[in-house]
BADODREN-298009 format. One record per residue: residue in three letters; x, y, z of N, C-alpha, C, O in turn. Coordinates in pm, whole numbers, plus 50000, padded with zeros to 5 digits. Each point is the difference from the previous one (the first is absolute). Layout:
% residues N
alaXYZXYZXYZXYZ ...
//
This chain:
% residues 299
unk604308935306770501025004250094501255004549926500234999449879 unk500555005350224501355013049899501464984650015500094990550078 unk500605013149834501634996750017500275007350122499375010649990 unk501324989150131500375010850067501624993650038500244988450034 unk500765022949949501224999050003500695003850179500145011850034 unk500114980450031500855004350112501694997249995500604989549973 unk499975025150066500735002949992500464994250176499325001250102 unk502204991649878500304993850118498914988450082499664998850117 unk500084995049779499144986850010500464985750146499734992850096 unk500925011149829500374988950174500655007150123500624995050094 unk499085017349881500275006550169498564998650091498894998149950 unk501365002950184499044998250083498865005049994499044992450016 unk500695024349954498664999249884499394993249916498884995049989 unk502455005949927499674994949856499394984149969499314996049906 unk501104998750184499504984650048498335002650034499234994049924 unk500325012350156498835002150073499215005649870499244993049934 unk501015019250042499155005449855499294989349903498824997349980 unk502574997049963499754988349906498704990550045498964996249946 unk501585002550159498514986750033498895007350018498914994949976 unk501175016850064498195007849981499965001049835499114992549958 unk501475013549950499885003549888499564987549928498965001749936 unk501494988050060500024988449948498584995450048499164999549910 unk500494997450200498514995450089499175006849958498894995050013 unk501125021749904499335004649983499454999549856498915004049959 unk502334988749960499694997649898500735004549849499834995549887 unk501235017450177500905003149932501194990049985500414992050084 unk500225011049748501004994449996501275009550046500195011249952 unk500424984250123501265004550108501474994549884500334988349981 unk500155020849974501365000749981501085012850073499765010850053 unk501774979849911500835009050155500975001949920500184994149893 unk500755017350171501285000849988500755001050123499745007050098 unk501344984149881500954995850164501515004549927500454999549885 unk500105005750262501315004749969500954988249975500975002649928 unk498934985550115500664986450039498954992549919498845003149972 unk501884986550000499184985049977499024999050131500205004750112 unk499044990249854498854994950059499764984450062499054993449957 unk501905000950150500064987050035498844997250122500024988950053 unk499055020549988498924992750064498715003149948499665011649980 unk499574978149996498685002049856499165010950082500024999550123 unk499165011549801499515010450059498274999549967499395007449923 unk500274986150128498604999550015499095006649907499855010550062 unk499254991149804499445007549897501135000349912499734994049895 unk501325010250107500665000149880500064993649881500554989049989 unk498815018149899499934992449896501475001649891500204991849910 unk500805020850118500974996649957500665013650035499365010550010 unk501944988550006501105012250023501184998049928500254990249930 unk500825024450099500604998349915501495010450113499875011350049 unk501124981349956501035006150051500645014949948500285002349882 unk499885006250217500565014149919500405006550110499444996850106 unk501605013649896500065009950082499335014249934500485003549892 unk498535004150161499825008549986500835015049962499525008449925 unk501624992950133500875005249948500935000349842500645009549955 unk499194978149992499864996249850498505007349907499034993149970 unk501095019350003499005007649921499714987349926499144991750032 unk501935007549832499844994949904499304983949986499084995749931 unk501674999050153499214982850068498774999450049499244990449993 unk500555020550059498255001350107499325001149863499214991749956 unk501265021149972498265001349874500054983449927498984994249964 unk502315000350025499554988849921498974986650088499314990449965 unk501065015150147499314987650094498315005450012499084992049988 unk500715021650035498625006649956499164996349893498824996650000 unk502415005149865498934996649883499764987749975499064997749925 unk501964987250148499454987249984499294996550093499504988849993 unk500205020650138498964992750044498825008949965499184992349951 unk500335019750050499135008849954498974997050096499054992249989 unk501315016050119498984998950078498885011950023500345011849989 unk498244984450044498965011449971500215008650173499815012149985 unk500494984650155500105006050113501454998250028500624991349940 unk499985016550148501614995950038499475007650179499265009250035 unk501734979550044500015000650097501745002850092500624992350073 unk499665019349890501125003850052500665001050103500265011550036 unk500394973650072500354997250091501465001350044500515002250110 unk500024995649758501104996750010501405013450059500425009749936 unk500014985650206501065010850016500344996350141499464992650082 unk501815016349920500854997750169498865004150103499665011849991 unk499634979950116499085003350052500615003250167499515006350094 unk501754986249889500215004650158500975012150016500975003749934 unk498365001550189500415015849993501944996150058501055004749958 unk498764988650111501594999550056500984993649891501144996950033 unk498505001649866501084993149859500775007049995499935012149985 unk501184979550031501695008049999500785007549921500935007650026 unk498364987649833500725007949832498955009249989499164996249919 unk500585014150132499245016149968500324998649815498975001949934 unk501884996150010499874998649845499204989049962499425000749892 unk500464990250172498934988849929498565007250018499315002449901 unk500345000250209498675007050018499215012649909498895001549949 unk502375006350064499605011649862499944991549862499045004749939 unk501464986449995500414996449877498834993249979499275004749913 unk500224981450169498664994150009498655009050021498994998249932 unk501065008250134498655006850050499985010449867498965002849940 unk502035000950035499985015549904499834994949868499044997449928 unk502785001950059499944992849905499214990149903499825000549878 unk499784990750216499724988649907498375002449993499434995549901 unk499915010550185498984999950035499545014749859498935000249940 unk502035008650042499555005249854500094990549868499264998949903 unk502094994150140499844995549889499144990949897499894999349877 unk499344991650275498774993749985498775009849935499234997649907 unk500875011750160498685014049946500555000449817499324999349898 unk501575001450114500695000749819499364989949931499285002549904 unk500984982250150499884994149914498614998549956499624999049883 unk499445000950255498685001549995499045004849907499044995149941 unk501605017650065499195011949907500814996449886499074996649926 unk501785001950017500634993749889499274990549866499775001549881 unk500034986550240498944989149987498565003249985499464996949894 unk500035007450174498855004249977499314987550079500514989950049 unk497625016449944499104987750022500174998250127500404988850030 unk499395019850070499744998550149498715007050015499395007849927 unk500364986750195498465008350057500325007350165499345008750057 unk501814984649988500245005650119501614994850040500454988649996 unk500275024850046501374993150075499755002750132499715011050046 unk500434975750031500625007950194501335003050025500924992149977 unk499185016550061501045002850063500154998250161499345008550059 unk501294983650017500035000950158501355008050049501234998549998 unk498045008550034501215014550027499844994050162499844988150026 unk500225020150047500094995250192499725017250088500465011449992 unk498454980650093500085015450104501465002650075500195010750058 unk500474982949940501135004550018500585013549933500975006350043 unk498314996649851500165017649967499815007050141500765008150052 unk498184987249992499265014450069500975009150123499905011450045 unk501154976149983500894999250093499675002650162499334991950066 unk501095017549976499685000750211498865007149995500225011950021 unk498614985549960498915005150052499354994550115499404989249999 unk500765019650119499934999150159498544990950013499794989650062 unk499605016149881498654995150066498785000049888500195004949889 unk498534989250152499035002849880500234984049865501054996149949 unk497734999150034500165000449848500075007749878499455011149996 unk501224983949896500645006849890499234992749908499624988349991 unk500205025249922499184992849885500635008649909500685009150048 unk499214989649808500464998249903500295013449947500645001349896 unk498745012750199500555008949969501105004050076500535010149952 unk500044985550156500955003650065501455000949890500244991749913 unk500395017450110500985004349894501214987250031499974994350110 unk500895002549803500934986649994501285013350122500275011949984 unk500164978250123501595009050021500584986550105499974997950121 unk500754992349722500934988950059500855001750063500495011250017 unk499944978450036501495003750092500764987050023500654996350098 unk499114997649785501034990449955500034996449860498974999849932 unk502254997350023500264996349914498754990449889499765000949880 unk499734991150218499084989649875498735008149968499445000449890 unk500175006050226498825011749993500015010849897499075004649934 unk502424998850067500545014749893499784994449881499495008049922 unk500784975950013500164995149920497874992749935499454995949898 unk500245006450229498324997849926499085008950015498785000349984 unk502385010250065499235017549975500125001049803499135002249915 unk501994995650077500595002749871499374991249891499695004149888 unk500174984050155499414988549941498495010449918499905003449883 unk499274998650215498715010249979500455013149921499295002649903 unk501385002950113500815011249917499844993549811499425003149896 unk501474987250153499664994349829499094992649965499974996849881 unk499224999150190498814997949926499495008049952499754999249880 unk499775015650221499045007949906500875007549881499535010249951 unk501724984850003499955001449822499734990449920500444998449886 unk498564992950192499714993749915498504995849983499544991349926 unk499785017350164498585001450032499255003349884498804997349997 unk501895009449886499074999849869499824991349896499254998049904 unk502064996250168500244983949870499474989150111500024990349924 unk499695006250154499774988050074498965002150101499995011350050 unk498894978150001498855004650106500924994050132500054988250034 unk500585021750021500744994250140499135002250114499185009150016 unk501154980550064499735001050162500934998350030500744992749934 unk499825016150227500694997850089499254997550137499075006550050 unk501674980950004499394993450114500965007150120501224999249988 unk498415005050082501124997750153499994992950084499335005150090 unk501014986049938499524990150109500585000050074501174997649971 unk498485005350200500515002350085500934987850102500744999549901 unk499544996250143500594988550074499504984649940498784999850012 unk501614989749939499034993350038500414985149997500855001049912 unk499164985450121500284988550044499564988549976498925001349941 unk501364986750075499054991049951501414985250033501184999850034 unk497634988849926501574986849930500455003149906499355004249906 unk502024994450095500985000449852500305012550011500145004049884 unk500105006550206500755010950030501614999450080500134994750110 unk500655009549841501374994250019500355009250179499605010650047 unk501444977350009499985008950139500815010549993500615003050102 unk499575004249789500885015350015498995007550063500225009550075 unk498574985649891498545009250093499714998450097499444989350023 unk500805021550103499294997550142499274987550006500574989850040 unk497995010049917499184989850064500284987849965500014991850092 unk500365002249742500734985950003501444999350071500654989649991 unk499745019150063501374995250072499614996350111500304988550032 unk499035018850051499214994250125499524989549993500374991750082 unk498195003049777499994993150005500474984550010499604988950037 unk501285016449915501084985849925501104993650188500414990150062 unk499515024649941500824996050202498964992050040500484989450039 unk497945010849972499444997750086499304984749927499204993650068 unk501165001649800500004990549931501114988450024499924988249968 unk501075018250093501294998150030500274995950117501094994750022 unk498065006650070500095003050163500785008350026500094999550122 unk500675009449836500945008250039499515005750161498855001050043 unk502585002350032499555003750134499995016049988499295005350085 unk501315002849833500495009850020499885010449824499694992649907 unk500465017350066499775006449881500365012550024499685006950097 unk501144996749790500465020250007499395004949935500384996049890 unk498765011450094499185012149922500765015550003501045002150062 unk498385006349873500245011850002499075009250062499544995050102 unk500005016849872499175005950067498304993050029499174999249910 unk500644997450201498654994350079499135011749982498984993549977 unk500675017250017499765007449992498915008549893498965006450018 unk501824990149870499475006649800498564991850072499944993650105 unk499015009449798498744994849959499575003249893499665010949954 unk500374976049993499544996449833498034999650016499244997650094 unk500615005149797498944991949897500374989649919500544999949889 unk499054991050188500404987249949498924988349897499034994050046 unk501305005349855498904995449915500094983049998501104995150025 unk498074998249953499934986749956500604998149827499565007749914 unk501434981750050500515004949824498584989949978499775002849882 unk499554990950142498624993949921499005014849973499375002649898 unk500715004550208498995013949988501055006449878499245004649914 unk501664996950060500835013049919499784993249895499195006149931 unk501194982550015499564991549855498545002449991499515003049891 unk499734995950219498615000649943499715019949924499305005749917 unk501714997550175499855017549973500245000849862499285006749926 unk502074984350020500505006149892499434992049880500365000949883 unk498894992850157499044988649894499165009449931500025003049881 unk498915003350252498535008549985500725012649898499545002449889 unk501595004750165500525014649916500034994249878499335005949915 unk501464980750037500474996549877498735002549925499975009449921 unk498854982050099498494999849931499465008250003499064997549924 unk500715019950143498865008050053500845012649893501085005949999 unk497724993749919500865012649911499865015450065500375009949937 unk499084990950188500085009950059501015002250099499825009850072 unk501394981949951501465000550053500625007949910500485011050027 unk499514982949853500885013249895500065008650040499005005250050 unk502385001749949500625013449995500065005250139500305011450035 unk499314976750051499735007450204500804996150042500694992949925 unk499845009050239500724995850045499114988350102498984995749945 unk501255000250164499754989350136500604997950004500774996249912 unk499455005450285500094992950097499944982850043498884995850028 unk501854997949976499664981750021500204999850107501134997650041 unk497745005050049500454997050205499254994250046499374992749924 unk500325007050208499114989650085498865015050043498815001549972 unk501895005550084499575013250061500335001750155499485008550072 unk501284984149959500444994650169501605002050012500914995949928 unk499085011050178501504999949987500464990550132499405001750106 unk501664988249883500274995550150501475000650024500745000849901 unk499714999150202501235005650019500934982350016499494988950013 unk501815014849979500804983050010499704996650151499654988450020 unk500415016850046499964992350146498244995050001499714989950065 unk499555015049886498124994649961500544984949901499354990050029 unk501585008249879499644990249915500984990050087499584988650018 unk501455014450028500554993750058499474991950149500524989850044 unk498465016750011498734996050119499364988549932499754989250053 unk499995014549821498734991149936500894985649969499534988750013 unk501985014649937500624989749941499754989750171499694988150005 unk500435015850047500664991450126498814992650018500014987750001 unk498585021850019498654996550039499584991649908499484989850044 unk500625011649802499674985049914500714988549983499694989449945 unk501395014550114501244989049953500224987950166500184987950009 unk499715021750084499894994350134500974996149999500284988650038 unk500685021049909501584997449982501045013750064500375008849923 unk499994991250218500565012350053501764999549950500634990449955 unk499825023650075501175000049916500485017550047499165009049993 unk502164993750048500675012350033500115007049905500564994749904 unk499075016750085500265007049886501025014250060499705006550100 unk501364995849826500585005050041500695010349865500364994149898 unk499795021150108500235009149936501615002949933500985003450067 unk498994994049777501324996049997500355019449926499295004349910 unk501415001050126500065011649979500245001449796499445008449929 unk501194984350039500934995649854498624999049931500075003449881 unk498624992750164499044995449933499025012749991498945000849938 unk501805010050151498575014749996500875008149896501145004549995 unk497744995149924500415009449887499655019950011499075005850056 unk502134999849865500155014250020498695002749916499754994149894 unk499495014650160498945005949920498864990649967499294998849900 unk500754993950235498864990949982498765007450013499845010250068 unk499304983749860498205003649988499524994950085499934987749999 unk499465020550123499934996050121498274990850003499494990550059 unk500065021949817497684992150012500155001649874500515009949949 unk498974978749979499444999249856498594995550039499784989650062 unk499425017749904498254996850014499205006049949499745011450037 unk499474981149836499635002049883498015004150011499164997050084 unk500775008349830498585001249989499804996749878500605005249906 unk498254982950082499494992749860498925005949971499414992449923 unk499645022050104499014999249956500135002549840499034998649926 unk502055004850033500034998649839499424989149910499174999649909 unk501714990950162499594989549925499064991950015499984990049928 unk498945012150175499344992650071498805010049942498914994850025 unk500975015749917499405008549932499864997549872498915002749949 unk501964992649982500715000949785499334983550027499294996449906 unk500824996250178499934984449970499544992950079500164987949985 unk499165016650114499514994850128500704985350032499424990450051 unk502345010049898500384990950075500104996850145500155010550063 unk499834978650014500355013550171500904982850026499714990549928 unk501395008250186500794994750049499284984550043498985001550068 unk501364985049905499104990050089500724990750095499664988850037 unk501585019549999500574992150139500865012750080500545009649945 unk499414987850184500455007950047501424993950063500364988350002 unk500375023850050501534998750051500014983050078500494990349942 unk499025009250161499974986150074499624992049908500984992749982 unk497695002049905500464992149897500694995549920499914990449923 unk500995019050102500965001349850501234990350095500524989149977 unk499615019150119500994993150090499594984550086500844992950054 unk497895004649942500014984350015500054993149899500364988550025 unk499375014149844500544996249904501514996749963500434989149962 unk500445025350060501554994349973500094991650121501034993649979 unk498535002750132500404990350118499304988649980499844992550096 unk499575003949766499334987350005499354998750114500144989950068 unk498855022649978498614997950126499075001449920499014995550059 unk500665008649829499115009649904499324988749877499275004349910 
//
């Protein structure tokens, strides 16, 4: 089995990855932007850095020398208030990691998790991997660009880029639709403000997306491709919000807070996996309502 390096190790991915990688038999080392005060499940050792430090990252590369790197680490929520932190992490640091990489040497595969959030307002239809990128926000522009610099680095390094479309689980923080709901309805809350009821995601299980980004890491026929990480289902918030009530047997007002609908919102994100379900015959093993009796402790 490989060393495999995750980048942003104790973020809510990065937690989930680790324990497949590790179960599977790989040794799991991380890099975290912060100290690391809650133990992360597989981790056999990490090492604190900001990515934006060129010079600090290659040294943290060449003492841990890892043979796969799993590139997680970055501003993931689209509504983050410093538009300069987002470009600097996603861009920035996320080349500079590609630097140190190819620098170092002795990889067999990098992931990259870029986000369908490129693809931006596409009305209708699943999207698959040739649909052309045209973001329309800021974190999207920034993992359009992210992909921009990788492929200069496609002759020095075997990259994958992942996109993974929506996706949820325990240990997802409530800045996200579905753990904020959840957490009201954990809460008894009587009442909750959302933003647009409306958008419809592809919403993934994060146990299915770790398993996605496990299979790409090992399958030397991911090199150099892109995928899709989706369910293949798109459901709209007022569908997950039905289901929340129906598993939870927990009713609650939901009511439209205008401050919370964002300009240039992506109204359908809905993905088509036959890529990857083709390169790796991975395919999804819980669906939307599992995932969600799970964060409600029904599951």
């Amino acid at each position: 089995m490989s060393r495999v390096l995750i980048t942003g190790v104790d973020g809510f991915t990065g937690r989930h990855l680790s324990t497949v990688l590790a179960a599977q038999g790989h040794e799991v080392v991380g890099i975290s932007h912060s100290p690391i005060t809650r133990p992360v499940e597989g981790l056999s050792d990490w090492r604190t850095c900001d990515l934006a430090d060129a010079a600090a990252l290659k040294a943290v590369i060449a003492d841990l020398r890892p043979e796969k790197v799993a590139h997680l680490a970055a501003i993931a929520f689209v509504s983050h208030g410093v538009v300069e932190d987002i470009y600097r992490t996603n861009i920035v640091g996320s080349r500079n990691l590609l630097e140190a990489v190819a620098s170092v040497g002795g990889v067999d595969a990098v992931l990259l998790a870029s986000s369908a959030n490129i693809y931006g307002n596409r009305v209708s239809g699943a999207i698959d991997e040739s649909v052309a990128p045209d973001p329309v926000n800021d974190y999207a522009v920034s993992k359009v660009a992210m992909e921009f610099v990788a492929s200069l680095y496609r002759e020095r390094l075997p990259i994958i880029i992942a996109r993974p479309f929506n996706y949820t689980g325990v240990g997802q923080s409530a800045d996200f639709v579905i753990p904020k709901i959840v957490d009201h309805v954990l809460r008894g809350a009587s009442t909750i403000e959302l933003g647009n009821l409306d958008v419809a995601r592809d919403f993934s299980d994060v146990r299915d997306v770790v398993q996605a980004y496990a299979t790409l890491l090992t399958d030397p026929a991911a090199v150099g491709e892109v995928f899709n990480i989706c369910s293949g289902e798109a459901h709209s918030l007022r569908d997950v919000i039905t289901m929340i009530k129906d598993i939870s047997g927990h009713d609650f007002e939901v009511t439209v807070n205008p401050a919370f609908v964002r300009k240039n919102e992506v109204k359908m994100l809905w993905g088509d996996r036959s890529k990857i379900e083709a390169t790796t015959g991975q395919k999804p093993g819980h669906g939307l309502r599992d995932t969600l009796g799970w964060m409600l402790g029904k599951g």
